[in-house]
C-alpha positions in Angstrom: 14.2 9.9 16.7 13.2 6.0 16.7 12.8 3.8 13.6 11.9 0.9 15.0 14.6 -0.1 17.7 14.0 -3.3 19.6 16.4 -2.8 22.5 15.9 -0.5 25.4 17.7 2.2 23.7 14.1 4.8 24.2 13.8 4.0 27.4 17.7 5.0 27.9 17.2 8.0 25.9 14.2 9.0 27.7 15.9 8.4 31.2 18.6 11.1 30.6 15.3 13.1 29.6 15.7 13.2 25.7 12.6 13.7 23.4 12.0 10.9 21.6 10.0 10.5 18.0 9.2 8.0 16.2 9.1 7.1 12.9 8.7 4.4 10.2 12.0 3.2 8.6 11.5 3.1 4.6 14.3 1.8 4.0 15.8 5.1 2.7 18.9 7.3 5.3 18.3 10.4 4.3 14.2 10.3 4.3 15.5 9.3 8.3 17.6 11.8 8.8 15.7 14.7 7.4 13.2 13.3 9.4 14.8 14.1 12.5 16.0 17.7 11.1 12.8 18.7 10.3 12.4 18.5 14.7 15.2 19.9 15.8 14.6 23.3 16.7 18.6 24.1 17.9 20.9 26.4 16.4 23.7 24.1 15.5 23.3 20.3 14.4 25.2 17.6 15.6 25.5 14.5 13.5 26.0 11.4 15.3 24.9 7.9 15.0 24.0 5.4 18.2 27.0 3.6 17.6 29.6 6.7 18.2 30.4 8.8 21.1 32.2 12.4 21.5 35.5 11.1 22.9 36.5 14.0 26.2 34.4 17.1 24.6 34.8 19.9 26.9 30.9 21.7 26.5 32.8 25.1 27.4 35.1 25.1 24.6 32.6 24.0 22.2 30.2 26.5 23.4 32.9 29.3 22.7 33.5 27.6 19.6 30.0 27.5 17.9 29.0 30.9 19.7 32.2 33.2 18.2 32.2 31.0 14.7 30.7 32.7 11.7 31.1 29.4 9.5 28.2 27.3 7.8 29.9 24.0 9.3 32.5 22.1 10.9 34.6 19.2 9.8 35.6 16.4 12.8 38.0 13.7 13.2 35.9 10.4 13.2 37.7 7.0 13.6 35.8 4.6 12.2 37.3 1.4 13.9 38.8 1.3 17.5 42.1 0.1 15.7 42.6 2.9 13.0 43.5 6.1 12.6 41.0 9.1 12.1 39.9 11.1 8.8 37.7 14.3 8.7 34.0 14.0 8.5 31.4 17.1 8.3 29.5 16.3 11.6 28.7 20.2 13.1 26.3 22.8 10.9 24.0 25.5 11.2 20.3 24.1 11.9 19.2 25.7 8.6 16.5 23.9 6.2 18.4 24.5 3.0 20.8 21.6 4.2 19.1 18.1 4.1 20.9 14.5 3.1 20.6 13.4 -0.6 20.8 9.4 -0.8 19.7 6.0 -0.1 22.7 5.1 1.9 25.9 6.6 2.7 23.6 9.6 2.2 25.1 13.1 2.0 24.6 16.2 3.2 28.1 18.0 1.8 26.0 19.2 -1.8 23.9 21.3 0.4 26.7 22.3 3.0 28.3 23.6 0.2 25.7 25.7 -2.1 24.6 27.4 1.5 28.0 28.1 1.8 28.4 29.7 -1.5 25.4 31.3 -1.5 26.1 33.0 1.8 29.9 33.5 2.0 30.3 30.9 4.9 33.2 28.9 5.2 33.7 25.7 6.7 36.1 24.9 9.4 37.7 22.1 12.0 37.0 21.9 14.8 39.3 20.3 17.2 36.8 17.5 18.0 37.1 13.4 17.7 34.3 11.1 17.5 35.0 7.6 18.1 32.7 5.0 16.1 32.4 0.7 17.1 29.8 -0.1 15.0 32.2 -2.6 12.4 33.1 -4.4 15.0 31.5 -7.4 15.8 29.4 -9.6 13.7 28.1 -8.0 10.7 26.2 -10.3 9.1 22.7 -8.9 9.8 24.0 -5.0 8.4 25.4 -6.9 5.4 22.1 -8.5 4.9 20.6 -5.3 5.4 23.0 -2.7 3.2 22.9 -5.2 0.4 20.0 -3.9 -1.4 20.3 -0.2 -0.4 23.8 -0.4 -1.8 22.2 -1.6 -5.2 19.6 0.7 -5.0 21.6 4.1 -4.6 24.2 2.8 -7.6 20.8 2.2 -9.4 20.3 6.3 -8.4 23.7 7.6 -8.8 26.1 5.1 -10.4 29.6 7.2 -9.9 29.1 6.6 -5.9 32.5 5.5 -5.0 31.9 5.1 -1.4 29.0 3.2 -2.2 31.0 0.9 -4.2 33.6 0.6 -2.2 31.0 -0.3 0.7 29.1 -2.9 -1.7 33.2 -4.6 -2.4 33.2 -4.8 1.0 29.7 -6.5 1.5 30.3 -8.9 -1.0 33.8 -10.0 0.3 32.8 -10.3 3.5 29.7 -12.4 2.4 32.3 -14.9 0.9 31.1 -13.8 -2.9 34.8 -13.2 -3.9 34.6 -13.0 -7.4 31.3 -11.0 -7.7 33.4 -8.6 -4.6 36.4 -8.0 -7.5 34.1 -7.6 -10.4 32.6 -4.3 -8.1 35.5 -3.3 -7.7 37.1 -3.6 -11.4 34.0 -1.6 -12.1 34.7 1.1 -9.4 38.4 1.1 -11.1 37.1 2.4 -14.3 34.8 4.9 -12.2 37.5 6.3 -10.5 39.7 6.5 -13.3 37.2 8.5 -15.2 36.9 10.9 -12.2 41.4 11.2 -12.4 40.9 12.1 -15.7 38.9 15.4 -15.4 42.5 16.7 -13.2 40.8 16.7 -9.9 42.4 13.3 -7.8 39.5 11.7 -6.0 41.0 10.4 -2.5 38.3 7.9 -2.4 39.7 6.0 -5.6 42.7 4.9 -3.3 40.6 2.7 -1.3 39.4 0.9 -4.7 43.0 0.4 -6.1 44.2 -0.3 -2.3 41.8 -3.3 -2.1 41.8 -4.5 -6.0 45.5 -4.5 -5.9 45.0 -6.3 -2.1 43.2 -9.2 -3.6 45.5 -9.7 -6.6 48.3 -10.2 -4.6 46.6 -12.9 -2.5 45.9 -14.9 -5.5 49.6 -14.3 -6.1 48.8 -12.7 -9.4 51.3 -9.7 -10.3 49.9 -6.1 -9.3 53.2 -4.1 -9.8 51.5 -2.0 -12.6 48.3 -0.7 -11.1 50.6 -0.5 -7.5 52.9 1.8 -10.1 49.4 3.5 -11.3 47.8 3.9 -7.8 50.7 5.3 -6.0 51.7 7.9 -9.1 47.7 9.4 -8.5 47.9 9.0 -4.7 52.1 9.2 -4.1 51.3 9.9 0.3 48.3 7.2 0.4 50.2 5.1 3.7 48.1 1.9 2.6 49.7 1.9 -0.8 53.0 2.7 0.5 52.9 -0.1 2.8 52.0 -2.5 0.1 54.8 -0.9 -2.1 57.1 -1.5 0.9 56.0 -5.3 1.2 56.5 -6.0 -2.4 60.1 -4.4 -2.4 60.9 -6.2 1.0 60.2 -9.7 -0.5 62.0 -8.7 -3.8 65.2 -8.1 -2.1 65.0 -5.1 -2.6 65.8 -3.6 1.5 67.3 0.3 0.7 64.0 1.0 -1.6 61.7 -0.3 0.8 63.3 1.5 3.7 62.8 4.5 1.5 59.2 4.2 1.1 58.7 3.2 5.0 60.3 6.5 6.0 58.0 8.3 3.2 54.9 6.0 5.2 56.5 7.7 9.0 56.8 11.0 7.7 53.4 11.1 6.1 51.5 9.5 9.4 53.9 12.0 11.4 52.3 14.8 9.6 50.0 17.3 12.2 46.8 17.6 9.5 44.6 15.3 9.4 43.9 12.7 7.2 40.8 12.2 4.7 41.3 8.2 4.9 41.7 6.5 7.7 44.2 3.0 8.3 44.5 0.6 10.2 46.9 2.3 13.2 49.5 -0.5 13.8 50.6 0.2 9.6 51.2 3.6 11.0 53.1 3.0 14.2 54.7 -0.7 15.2 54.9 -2.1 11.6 57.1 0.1 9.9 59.6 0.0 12.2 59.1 -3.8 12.8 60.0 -4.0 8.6 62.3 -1.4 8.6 64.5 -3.4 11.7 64.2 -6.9 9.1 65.4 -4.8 5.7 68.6 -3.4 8.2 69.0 -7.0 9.2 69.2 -8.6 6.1 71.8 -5.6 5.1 73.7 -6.3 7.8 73.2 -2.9 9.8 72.3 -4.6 13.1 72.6 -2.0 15.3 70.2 -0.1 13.5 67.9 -3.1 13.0 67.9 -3.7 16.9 67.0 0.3 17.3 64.3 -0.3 15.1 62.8 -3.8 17.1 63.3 -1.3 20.4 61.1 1.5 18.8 58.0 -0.9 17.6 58.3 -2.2 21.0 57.3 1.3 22.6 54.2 1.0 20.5 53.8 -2.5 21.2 54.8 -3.7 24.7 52.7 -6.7 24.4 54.5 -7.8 21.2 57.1 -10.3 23.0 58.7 -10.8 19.3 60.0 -7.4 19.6 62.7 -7.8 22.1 63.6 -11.1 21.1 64.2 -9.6 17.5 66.4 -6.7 19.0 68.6 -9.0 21.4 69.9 -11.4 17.8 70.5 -7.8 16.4 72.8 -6.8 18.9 74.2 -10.4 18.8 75.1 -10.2 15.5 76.1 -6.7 16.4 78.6 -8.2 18.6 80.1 -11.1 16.4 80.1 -8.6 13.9 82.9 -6.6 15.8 84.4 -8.9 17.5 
């Protein structure tokens, strides 16, 4: 369905011998959206936007898949960013009319997904599927321009959004409004806190104390207490361990910070996926890069130059890498000599 491209993107579609609707944008996703379910006349729905593409499906698999499953809907792995890591997103269910998107933006389709399963004794499942999206990279400034008013209208509708809030923080910043940016997301601290309360850990609440506590350290203001608080509600968040790690690291303090480094590898290591995603180099090269400096400033240089050898596999373009491993094993060498 079209809602007003001005590209070539209908003529594409129509090429490869799609059927193509269109239909007024209101400024509203989910009047969109439902939109286009209320034409789709397939079993199964697939949920993907223009910017994202099903990275190596193989049809026969997901044909078996779908055919043999008796669940109400699948969960993927999405990665949002071409330099991150993937988190699971509900992108595959059952064409049925009971499930429809709720929202102005960031609109969602989980409520649904999950009274029909309820109601019928469905599950949901994974499926062992990755979508790739690219549309944050680039210039953003007409989607900004664009998202800024949704945003304000859905926390207008449902003011406990944290996604939503997180998304208008990040609209803000970008926009180079700063201090209205941290105000969003002091508020979105007191949201989330209220949600910790109730005994059931939002995972969304570690993006807002990833990024409040983020900006408080670059204004060089002290954020070892809500670091302290963040990391006690979300102890295997890899973001807040690498900040954690940072802030030991420039204390001094090299044994603690390797501690919390492994802690970041062995969480990142973990086969499950993940329901944030980071940015990948905090999960592969940069640990080890930090890791190799806390050994070197212990004096364990063969271990620091082991370290400098490993983020070089993930970085072979990184030419700081090998120079940092050869003064390693220099000093390894005066150190025995």
């Amino acid at each position: 369905m079209d809602t007003g491209s001005l590209d070539g993107s209908v003529d594409i579609a129509r090429k490869f011998g799609a059927h193509v609707f269109h239909h007024r944008w209101k400024d509203d996703f989910s009047e969109a959206r439902n939109a286009a379910l209320d034409r789709a006349r397939s079993d199964w729905i697939l949920y993907i936007d223009a910017d994202e593409w099903l990275v190596d499906p193989d049809r026969a698999k997901i044909d078996a898949l779908l055919t043999e499953s008796a669940a109400v809907a699948f969960r993927l792995e999405l990665r949002p960013r071409l330099d991150s890591s993937a988190y699971l997103e509900y992108r595959i269910w059952r064409n049925d009319p009971r499930i429809r998107f709720e929202g102005i933006i960031h609109e969602t389709h989980l409520p649904a997904i999950n009274r029909v399963a309820e109601r019928d004794g469905r599950t949901v499942e994974i499926a062992p599927l990755l979508i790739q999206h690219v549309g944050y990279e680039g210039d953003q400034r007409r989607k900004h321009d664009r998202n800024l008013p949704l945003l304000r209208r859905e926390l207008e509708r449902n003011p406990e959004h944290l996604f939503v809030r997180h998304h208008l923080f990040r609209v803000l910043d970008a926009l180079g409004r700063r201090e209205e940016a941290e105000s969003v997301l002091v508020e979105a601290l007191a949201v989330t806190r209220r949600h910790d309360e109730t005994g059931q850990v939002d995972h969304l609440g570690s993006l807002i104390y990833a990024d409040l506590i983020r900006l408080r350290l670059e204004r060089g203001d002290d954020a070892g207490a809500l670091l302290a608080e963040a990391r006690d509600l979300h102890p295997d968040n890899c973001a807040l361990l690498w900040m954690e790690s940072r802030l030991l690291l420039n204390a001094g303090h090299y044994e603690e910070a390797i501690a919390r480094l492994d802690l970041l590898l062995e969480v990142a290591e973990r086969s499950e996926p993940s329901v944030v995603a980071y940015e990948q180099r905090m999960l592969t090269e940069a640990p080890h890069e930090v890791r190799g400096l806390c050994l070197f400033r212990l004096g364990r240089y063969t271990e620091a130059a082991a370290e400098y050898e490993q983020a070089a596999r993930f970085a072979p373009d990184n030419a700081s890498y090998p120079v940092k491993r050869d003064l390693a094993l220099a000093r390894a060498r005066q150190a025995n000599s």
